[in-house]
MMTF fields as JSON, N, C-alpha, C and O atoms, coordinates in Angstrom:
{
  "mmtfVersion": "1.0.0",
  "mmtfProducer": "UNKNOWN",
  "numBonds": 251,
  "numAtoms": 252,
  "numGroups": 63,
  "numChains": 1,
  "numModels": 1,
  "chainsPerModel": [1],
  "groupsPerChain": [63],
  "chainIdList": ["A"],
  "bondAtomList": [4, 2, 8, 6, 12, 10, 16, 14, 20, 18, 24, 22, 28, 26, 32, 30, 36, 34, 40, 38, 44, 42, 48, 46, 52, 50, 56, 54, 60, 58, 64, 62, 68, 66, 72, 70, 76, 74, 80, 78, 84, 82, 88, 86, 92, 90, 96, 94, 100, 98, 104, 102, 108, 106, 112, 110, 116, 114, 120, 118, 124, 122, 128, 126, 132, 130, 136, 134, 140, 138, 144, 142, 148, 146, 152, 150, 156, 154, 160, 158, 164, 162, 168, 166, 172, 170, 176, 174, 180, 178, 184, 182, 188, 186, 192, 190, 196, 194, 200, 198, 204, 202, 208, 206, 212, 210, 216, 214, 220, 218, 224, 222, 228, 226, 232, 230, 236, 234, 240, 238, 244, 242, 248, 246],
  "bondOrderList": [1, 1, 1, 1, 1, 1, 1, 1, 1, 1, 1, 1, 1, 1, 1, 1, 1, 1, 1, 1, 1, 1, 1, 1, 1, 1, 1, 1, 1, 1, 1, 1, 1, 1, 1, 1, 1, 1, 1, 1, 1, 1, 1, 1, 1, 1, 1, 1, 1, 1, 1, 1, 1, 1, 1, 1, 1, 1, 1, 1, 1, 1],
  "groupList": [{"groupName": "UNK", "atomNameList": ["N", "CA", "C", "O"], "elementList": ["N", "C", "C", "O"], "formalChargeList": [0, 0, 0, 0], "bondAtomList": [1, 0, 2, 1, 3, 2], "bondOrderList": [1, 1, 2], "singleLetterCode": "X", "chemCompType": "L-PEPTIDE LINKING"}],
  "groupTypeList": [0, 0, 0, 0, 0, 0, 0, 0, 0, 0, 0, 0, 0, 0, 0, 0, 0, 0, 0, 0, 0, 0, 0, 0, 0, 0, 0, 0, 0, 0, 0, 0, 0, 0, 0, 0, 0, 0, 0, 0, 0, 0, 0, 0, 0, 0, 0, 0, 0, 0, 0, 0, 0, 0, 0, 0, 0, 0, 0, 0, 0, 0, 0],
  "groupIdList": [1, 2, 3, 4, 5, 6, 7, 8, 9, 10, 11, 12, 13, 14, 15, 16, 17, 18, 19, 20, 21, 22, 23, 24, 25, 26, 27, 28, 29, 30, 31, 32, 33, 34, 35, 36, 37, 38, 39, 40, 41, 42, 43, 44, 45, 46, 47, 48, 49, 50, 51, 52, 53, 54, 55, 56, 57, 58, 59, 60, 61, 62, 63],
  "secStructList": [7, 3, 3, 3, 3, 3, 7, 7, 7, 7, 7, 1, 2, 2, 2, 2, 2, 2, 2, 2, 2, 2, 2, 2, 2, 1, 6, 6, 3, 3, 3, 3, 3, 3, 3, 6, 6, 6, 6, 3, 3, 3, 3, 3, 3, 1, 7, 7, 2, 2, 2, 2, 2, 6, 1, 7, 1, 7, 7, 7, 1, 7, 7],
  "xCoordList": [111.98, 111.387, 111.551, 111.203, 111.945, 112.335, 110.816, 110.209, 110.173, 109.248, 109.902, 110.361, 109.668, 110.552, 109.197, 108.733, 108.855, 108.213, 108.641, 109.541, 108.37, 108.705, 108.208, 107.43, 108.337, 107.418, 107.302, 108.205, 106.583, 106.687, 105.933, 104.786, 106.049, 105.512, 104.607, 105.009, 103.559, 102.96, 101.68, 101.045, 100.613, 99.932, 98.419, 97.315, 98.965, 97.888, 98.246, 99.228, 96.897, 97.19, 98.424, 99.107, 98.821, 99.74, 101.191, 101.928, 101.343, 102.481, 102.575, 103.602, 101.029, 101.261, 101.27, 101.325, 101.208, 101.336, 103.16, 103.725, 103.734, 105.418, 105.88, 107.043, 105.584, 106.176, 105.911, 106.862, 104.513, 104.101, 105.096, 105.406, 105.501, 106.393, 107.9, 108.638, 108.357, 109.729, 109.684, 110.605, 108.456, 108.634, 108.752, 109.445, 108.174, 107.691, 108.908, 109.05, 110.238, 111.424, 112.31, 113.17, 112.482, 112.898, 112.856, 111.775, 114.371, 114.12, 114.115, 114.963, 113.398, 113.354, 111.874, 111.565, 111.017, 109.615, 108.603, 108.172, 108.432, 107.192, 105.541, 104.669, 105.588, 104.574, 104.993, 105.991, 103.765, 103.883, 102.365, 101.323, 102.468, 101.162, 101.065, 101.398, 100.672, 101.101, 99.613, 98.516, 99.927, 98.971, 98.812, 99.708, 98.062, 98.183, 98.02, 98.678, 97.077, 96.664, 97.346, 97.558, 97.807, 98.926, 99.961, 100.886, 100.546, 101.845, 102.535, 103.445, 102.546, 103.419, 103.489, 102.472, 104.723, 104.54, 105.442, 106.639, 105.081, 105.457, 105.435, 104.509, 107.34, 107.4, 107.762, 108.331, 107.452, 108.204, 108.972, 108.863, 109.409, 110.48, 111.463, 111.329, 112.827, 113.613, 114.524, 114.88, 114.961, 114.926, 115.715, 115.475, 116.885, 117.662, 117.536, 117.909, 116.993, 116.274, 116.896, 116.133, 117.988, 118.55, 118.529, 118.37, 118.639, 118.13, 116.847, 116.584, 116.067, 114.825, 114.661, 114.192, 115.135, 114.94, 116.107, 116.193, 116.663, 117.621, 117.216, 118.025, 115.633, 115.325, 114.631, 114.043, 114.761, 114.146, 112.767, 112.385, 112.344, 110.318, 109.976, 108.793, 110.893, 110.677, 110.289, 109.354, 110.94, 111.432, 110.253, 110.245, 109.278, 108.09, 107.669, 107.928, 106.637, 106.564, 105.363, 104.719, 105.241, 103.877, 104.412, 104.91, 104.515, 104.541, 106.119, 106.521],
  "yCoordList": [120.178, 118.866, 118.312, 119.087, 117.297, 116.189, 115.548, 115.221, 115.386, 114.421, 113.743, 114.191, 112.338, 111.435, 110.149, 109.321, 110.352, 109.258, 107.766, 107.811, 106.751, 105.619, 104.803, 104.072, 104.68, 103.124, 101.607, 101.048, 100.854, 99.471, 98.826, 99.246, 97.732, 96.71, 96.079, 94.917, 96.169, 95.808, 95.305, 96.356, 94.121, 93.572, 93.264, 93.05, 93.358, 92.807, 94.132, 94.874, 94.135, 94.499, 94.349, 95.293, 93.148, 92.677, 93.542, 93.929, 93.727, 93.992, 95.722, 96.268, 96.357, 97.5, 97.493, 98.531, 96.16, 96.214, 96.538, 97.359, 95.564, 95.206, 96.569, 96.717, 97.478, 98.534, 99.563, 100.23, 99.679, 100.966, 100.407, 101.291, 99.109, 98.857, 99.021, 99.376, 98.812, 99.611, 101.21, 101.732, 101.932, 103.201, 103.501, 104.408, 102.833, 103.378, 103.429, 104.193, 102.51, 102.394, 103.247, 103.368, 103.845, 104.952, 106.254, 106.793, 106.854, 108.364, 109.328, 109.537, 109.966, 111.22, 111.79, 112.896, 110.475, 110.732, 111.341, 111.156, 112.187, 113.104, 112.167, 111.796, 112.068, 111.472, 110.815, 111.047, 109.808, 109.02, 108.637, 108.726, 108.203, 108.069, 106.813, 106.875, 105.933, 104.475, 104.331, 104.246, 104.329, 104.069, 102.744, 102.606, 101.433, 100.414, 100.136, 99.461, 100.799, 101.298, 101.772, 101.246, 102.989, 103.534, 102.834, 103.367, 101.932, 101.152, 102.4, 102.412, 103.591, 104.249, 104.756, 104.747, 105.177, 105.907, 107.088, 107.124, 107.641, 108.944, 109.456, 109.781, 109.443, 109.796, 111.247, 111.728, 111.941, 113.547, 113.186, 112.162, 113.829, 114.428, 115.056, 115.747, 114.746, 114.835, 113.583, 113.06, 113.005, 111.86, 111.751, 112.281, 110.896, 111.685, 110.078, 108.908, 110.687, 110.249, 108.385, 107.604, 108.143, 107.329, 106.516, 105.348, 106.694, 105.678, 105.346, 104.303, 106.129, 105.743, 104.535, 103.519, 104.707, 103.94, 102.659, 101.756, 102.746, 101.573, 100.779, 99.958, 101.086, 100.091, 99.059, 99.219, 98.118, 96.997, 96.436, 95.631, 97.555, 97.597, 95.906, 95.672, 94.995, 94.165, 93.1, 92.307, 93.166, 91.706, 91.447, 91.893, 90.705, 90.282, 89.192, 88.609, 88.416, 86.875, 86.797, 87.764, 85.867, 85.62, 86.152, 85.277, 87.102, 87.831, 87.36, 87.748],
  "zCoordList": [90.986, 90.945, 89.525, 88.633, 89.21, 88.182, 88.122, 89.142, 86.512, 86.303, 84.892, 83.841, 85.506, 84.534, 84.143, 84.927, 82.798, 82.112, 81.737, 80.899, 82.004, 81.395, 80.813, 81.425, 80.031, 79.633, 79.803, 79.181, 80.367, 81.43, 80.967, 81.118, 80.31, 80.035, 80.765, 80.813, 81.399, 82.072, 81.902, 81.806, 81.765, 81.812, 82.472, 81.973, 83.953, 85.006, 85.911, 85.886, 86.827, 88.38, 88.796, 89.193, 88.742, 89.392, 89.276, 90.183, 87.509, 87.35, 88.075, 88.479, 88.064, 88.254, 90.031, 90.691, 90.603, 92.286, 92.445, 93.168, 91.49, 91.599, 90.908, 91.285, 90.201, 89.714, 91.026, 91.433, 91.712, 92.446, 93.923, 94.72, 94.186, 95.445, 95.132, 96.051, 94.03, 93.149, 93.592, 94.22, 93.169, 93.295, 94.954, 95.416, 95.528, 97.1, 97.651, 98.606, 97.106, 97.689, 97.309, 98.182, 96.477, 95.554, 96.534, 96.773, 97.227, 97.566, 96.963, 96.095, 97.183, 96.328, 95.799, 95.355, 96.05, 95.113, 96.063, 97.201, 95.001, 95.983, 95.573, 96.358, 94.562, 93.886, 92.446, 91.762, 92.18, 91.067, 90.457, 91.107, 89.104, 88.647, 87.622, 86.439, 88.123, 87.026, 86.278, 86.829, 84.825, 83.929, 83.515, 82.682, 83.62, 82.933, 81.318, 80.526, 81.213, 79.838, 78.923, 77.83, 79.38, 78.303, 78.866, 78.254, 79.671, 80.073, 80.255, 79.427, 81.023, 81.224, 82.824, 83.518, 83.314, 84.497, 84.944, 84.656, 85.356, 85.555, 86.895, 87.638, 87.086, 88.798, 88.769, 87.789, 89.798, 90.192, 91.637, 92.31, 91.769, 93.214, 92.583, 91.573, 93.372, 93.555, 93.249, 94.305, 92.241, 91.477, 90.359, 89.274, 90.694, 89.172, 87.779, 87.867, 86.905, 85.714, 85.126, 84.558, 85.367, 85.284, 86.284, 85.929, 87.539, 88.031, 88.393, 88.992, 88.084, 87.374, 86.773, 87.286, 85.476, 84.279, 84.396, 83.564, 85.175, 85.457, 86.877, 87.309, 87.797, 88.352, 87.565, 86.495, 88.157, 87.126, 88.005, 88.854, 87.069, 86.953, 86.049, 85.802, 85.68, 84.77, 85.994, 85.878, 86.913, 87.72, 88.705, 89.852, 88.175, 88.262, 88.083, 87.031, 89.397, 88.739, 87.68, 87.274, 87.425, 85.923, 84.863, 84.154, 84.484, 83.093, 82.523, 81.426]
}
């Protein structure tokens, strides 16, 4: 199992609604844990690290 940290700019609820529906689409994830606070998140599965970090957790309305 792969656990891959990122860091996400994120703001509101909101942004952490549009990052946790990014992940849900993502195969491979066993689980995930989105921090607003520390702006970070951290997925495990089966997940290879780059495309991770190359979905675009950015593409969000408001912010």
């Amino acid at each position: 199992m792969t656990e891959v940290v990122l860091k996400v700019d994120m703001m509101c609820s909101g942004c952490t609604g549009a990052v946790e529906r990014i992940i849900k689409k993502m195969d491979g994830v066993e689980s995930y844990d989105i921090n607003l606070e520390e702006k970070k998140v951290v997925v495990k599965g089966n997940v290879d690290p780059e495309t991770c970090k190359g979905e675009d957790c950015k593409n969000r309305q408001g912010h």
